[in-house]
N, C-alpha and C positions, 0 to 999 in steps of 0.2 A: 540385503546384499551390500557388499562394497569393496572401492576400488578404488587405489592409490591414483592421482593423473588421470584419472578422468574427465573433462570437461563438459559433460552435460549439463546444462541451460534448463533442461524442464524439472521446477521445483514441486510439480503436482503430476505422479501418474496416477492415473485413475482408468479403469475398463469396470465395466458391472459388476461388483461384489467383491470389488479390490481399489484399495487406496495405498500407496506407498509417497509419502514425503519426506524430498531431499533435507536430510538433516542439516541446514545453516550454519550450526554453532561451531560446524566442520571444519565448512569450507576457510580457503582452498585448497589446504593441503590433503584432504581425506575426501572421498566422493560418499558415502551411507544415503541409503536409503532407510528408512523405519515402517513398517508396517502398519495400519490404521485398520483395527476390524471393528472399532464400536466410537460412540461420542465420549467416554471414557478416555480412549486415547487422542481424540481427534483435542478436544480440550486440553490435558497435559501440553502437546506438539504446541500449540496457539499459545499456551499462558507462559512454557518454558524456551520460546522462541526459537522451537525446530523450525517452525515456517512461521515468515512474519511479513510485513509489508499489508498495506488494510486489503485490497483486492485479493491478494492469496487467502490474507486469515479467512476474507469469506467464503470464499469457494471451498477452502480443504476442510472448514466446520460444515457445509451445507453437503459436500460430498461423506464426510465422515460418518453422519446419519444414515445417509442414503447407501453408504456398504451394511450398516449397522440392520437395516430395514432390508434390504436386498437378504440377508443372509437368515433371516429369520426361519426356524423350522415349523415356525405356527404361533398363531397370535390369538391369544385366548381372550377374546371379544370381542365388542360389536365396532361397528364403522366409527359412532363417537367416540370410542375407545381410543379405536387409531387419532383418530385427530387429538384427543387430549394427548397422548403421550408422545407424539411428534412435536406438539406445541410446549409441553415440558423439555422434552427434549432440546429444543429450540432456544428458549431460558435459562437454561443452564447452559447451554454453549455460548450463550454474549458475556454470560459473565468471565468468560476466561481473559479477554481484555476491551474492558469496557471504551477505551478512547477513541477505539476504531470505529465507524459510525456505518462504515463499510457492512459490516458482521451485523450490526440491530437493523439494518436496510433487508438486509437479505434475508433475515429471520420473518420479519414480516411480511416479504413477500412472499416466504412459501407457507407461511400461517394461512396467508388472502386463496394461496393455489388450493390445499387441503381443506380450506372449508368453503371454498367454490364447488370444488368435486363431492362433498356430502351434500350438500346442498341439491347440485346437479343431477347426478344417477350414483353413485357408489354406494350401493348398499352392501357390504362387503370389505373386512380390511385391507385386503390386499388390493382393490381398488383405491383405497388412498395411498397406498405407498408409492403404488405405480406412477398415481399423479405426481408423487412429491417426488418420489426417483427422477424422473423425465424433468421435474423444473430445475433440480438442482444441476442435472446436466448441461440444461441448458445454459445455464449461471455459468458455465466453466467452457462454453464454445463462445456466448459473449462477447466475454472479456479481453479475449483477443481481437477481435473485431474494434470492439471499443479504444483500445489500446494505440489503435493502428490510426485511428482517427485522429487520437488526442493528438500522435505524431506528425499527423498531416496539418492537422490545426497551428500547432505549434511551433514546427519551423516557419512556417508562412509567416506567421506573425514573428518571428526570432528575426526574418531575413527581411522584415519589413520596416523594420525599425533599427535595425542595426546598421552601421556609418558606413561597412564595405560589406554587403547583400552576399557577396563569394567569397569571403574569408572569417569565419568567427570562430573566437576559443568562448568557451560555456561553461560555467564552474557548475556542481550540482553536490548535493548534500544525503547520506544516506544514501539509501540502495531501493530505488525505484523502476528496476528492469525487469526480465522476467522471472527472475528470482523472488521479486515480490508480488508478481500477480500470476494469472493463467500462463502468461508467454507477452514479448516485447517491450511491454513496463508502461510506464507514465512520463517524468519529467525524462528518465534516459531514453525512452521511444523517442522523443523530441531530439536527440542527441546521434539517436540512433540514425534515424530521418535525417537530419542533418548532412551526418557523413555518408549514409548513400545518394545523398543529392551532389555531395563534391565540393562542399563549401565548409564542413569542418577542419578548424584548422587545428584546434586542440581538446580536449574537453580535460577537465580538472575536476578532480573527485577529493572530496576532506575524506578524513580519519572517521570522523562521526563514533569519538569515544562517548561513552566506554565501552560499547558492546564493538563499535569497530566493522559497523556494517560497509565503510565507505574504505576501508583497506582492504577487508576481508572478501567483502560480496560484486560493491559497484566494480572496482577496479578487476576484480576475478570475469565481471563480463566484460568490460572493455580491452582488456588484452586478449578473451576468446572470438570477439569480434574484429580484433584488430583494428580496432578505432585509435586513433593517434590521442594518447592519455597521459597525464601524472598526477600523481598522489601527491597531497599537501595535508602536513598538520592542518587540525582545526582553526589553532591561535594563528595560520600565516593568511588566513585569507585578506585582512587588509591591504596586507603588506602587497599579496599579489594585485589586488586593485591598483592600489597607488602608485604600482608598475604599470598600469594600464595592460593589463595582458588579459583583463575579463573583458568580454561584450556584452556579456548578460548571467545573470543566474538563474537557476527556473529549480523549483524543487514539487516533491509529492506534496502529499495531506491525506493525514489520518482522521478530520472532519474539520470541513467547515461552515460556519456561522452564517446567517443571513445575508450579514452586513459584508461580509467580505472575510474575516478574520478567519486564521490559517491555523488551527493546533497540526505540528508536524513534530519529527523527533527533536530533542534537545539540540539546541544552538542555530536552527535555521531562523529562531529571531535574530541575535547575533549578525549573522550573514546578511540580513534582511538591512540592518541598521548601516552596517558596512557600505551596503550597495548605496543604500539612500548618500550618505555621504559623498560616496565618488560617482554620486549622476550614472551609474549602471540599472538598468533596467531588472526588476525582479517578480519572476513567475511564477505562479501555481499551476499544476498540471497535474489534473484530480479528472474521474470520472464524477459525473452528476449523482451520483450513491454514496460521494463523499461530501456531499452538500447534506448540512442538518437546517429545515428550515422553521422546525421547532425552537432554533435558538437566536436569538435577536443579536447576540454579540459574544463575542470568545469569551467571555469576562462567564459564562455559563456553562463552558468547557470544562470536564472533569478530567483531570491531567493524573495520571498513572502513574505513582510512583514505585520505581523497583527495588530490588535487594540490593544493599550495600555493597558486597561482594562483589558487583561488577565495577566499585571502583577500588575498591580497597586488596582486589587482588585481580594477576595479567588473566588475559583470555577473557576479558568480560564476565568475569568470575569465577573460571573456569582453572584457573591455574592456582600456583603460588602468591603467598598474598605480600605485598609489596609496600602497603601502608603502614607506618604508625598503627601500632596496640593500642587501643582507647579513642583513636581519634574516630569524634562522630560525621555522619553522613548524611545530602540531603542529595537524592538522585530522581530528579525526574526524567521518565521516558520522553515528555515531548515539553513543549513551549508555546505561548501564542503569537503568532507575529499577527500587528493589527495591519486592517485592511488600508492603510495609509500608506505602509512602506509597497504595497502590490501592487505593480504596473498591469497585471492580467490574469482572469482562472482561466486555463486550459482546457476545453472538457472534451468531450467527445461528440458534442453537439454543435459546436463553435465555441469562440472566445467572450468570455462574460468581461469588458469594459465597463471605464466607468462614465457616467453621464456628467451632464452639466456642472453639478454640484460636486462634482470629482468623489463620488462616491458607487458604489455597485449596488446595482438593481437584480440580485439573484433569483428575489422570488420570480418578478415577471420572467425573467429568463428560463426560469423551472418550466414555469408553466406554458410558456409560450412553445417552448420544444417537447413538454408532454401533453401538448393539445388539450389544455386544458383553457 
């Protein structure tokens, strides 16, 4: 379906045996929806950036099985059957963007759900599907809940630290609302929070070339919430610093590191460096599923590099192309910013600080809030 001027906000519908995601690459000027009936499509959407943001890419891959499984006419074998081809299936949907840590989180935990249920009573395929149907839905009611926390966490600490508690402007990078998770976002939930509590006074959103998620997407939710906003080139953010018109910055994360370090889209190290210079406070605001605690430091971060195209021609590569003939390309998706230029991770369980030694202590914080 679609529709010129449309303003809807939910980038994932989903009801049982149907999945439709808002096609991104659109917005704003075009509203599309695109169909999802298998992990064949669910994959293409994730790897060619119909849906993107790490909370979404997981939910619409772990939904995108579960229409693929729901729709089934019959499943010609036994209960391990199902679980190995749920778990291939599974493997092949993190490979469509490996940076997001979000998507290999989630894969594993409906691998843990599917071979809990054979384990348990399912003797029968359609007994695992059911179990795996029911977790991935749950993954997608979550998320909002989660969401809503980080919000809550987040301005408390924004308004707790900032010079006037009832007045702050907020720059933020990339498109972190509900456009990239289930519904309300991450670092813009915090933003969002903000201005329904009465104390935002501006929020500032970059460009976030080349794909243009921060003209195209962030700023597309900030004027449908009517939050008081403007758009800046990439290259202005110092400049607006050294105007003193930030109070803080806080961005998402597509995985982070033990120690603190932030892989996020291109240029929020940039931003990060900037802050540090002009004494502005700088945030992460991630759910705990964007914590990899497999990796001792960014420096292990496998960074995603794209198609040329999105810089060498407009629309994120979508359009005509605008570069020099010949001229070569190095375009990475994200960057690491180290855990030194981060004033705080945002999570959905409280705020991960740093201790004595001005460093973050993630693991015990894991653990300490998964009761472990």
């Amino acid at each position: 379906m679609s529709s010129e001027g449309d303003t809807t906000l939910k980038s994932i519908c989903y009801k049982p045996g149907s999945l439709q995601l808002l096609d991104q690459r659109k917005l704003p000027l075009e509203t599309t929806y695109l169909e999802i009936r298998d992990t064949a499509d669910g994959w293409s959407a994730i790897q060619e950036m119909v849906v993107r943001g790490a909370p979404a890419i997981a939910i619409a891959a772990a939904l995108s099985l579960a229409v693929e499984v729901f729709n089934f006419n019959g499943f010609d074998g036994s209960s391990e059957d199902a679980v190995a081809f749920l778990e291939k299936k599974l493997d092949y949907l993190v490979s469509s963007r490996p940076t997001a840590v979000n998507l290999a989180d989630a894969a594993l935990k409906l691998k843990q759900v599917v071979a809990k249920a054979l384990a348990s009573y399912a003797i029968e395929p359609k007994s695992i599907f059911k179990a795996y149907i029911e977790a991935a839905e749950s993954m997608l009611e979550d998320d909002v809940a989660s969401n809503k926390a980080i919000g809550t966490f987040g301005s408390s600490l924004l308004r707790q630290q900032a010079k006037n508690p009832d007045k702050l402007s907020v720059l933020t990078h990339c498109n972190t609302g509900s456009l990239a998770t289930a519904g309300y976002g991450t670092a813009l939930g915090v933003i969002r929070a903000l201005h329904t509590q009465g104390v935002l006074e501006r929020a500032y959103c970059t460009e976030t070339r080349p794909f243009n998620q921060g003209s195209r997407l962030t700023a597309f939710e900030l004027v449908h919430e009517k939050i008081p906003a403007t758009l800046i080139a990439d290259s202005a953010a110092a400049a607006l610093m050294k105007e003193g018109r930030v109070d803080g910055v806080i961005v998402g994360a597509d995985r982070v590191a033990s120690n603190g370090d932030t892989a996020n889209k291109i240029g929020t190290y940039s931003l990060a460096l900037c802050a540090k210079h002009h004494k502005i406070p700088f945030y992460v605001a991630a759910p705990l599923t964007s914590v990899d605690l497999s990796l001792s430091s960014g420096k292990e971060i496998v960074i995603e590099e794209r198609t040329p195209k999105e810089l060498l021609n407009t629309h994120g590569g979508l359009g005509e192309r605008i570069a020099a003939p010949g001229i070569s390309v190095w375009n990475p998706a994200f960057d690491v910013t180290p855990a030194e230029l981060i004033a705080g991770i945002i999570t959905e369980k409280g705020v991960i600080t740093k201790n004595g030694n001005d460093a973050f202590d993630i693991r015990s914080f894991a653990h300490k809030m998964n009761g472990n």
